[in-house]
C-alpha positions, 0 to 999 in steps of 0.5 A: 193139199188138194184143191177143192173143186169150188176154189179151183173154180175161182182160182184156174179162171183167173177170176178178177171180181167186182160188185153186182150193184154196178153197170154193166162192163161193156166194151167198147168198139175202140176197146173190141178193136184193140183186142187181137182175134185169137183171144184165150181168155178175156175179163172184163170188169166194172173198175169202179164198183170193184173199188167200192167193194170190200169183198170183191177186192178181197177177192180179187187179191187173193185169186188175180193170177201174179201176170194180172196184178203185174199189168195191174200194179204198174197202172196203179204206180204210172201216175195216170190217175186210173183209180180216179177215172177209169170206169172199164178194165179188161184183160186179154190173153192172146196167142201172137201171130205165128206163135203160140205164146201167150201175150197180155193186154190190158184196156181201160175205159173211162174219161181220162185227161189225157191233155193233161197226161200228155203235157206230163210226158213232155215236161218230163221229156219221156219219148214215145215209140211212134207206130204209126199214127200212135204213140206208145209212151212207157209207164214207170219202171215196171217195163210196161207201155201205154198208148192211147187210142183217144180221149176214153180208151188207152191201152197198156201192157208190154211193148210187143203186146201194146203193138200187137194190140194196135196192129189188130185196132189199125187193120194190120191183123185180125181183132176180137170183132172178127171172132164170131165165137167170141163176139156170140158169146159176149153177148150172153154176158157183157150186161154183168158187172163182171164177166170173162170169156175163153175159147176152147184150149182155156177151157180146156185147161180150166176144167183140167184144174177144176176137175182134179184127178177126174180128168186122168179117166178115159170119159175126160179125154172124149169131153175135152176134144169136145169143149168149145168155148166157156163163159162165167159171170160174178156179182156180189149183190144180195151175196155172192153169185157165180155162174159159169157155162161150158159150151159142149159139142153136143148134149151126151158130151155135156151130160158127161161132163157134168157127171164126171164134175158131180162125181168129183164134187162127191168125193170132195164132199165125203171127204172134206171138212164142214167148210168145204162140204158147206161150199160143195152144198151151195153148188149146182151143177147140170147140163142143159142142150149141150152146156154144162153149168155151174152154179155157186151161192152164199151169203156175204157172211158165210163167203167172207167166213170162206176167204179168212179161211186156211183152206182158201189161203192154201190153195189160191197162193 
């Protein structure tokens, strides 16, 4: 079955949602440090909020990509208590220095007993790997690693990215703050409860997804060289509200863009079922100074009716 251009949406920006009745997710500057500058894509949730909505975490099972709830499950499992006292979670996808494979990195925020956490360690006789001044502990048995940079941020994923994370926080290379691109577009976000960033070969490989057969046409190939960066928000408060902005080169590539999306969304509309005509009907799509902008809304009840659906089922598993 084809993807719907909605849930292509939801499931090509890896979508990790939470609820829009919390405070904003604001990074840190530990937090910012630790990320490695050549950021693919970064999401940042409120923790707390999302585990206090039904909907949100519903979603989020059904659309975090497997390396996500991999990072996820082995913070759940290590014993740390992260469900109890972490406020933040992000995620960063990163190319490696002089490599272009695609790492992950996780940061968590919040008020952590780490006194307490550490004795746990000794008395279990777990050994760090010290780089540095930082000791990077292992966390359970999923091969994962958790350092902490003090009382209220640790991060954790794989050894070699946990590394790189902290090469990047001690000054050993470039980090996220260095990223000019990255840190103006953080800007326009990091108020919402949840809210993810990408630079321009993820948003490349997004509207690939979202776009479907449309991206085969020749217009595609001139607005894809095109694409800057992209950014999109989720809150569930009063409904369901996503908002996602494709930063273009200049304002005709941005109008294209949306043509060719609004021409996809048609075909699916004429040929879809009531489900996903409904959907296609709550979405807007536009460009405004070089941005393209999409727009989705829905009640709670006609969006949980969306989630139960096999049409949903099919296409985020």
């Amino acid at each position: 079955m084809r993807r719907p251009l909605l849930w292509s949406l939801f499931s090509a920006a890896g979508l990790f949602a939470c609820s829009g009745l919390a405070l904003a997710a604001q990074l840190s500057s530990d937090g910012r440090a630790a990320i490695p500058r050549d950021v693919q894509q970064l999401i940042v949730v409120d923790y707390r909020a999302m585990q206090n909505s039904p909907a949100a975490m519903q979603l989020k099972d059904r659309t975090l990509p497997p390396e996500l709830k991999r990072l996820e499950t082995a913070l759940k499992t290590s014993g740390l208590k992260v469900d109890q006292d972490a406020d933040v979670l992000a995620f960063a996808a990163f190319r490696a220095s002089n490599s272009d494979l695609t790492h992950i990195v996780g940061v968590a925020q919040g008020q952590f007993q780490t006194r307490q956490i550490l004795a746990n360690f000794a008395k279990a006789k777990t050994k760090p790997v010290v780089l540095r001044n930082n000791n990077i502990y292992p966390m359970g048995a999923a091969g994962m690693s958790v350092v902490f940079l003090n009382q209220t941020t640790m991060v954790f994923g794989d050894r070699e990215s946990v590394k790189a994370a902290l090469d990047a926080r001690d000054g050993m290379s470039a980090n996220l703050l260095s990223n000019s691109d990255m840190m103006n577009e953080m800007a326009a976000v990091d108020q919402r409860a949840v809210w993810s960033l990408l630079d321009q070969k993820g948003t490349q490989t997004m509207m690939k997804s979202v776009l479907g057969e449309a991206a085969s046409l020749a217009d595609y190939d001139v607005v894809r060289n095109r694409m800057k960066s992209s950014r999109y928000t989720m809150d569930f408060q009063n409904g369901v509200k996503f908002d996602m902005a494709v930063i273009m080169s200049d304002s005709l590539t941005a109008a294209t863009a949306a043509t060719l999306m609004k021409g996809a969304a048609l075909v699916k509309k004429t040929s879809g079922s009531p489900l996903e005509k409904s959907a296609l009907d709550e979405t807007t799509i536009d460009s405004n100074a070089g941005t393209l902008t999409v727009a989705y809304s829905a009640s709670d009840s006609q969006f949980a009716s969306l989630l139960s659906s096999p049409l949903f089922q099919s296409v985020v598993k």
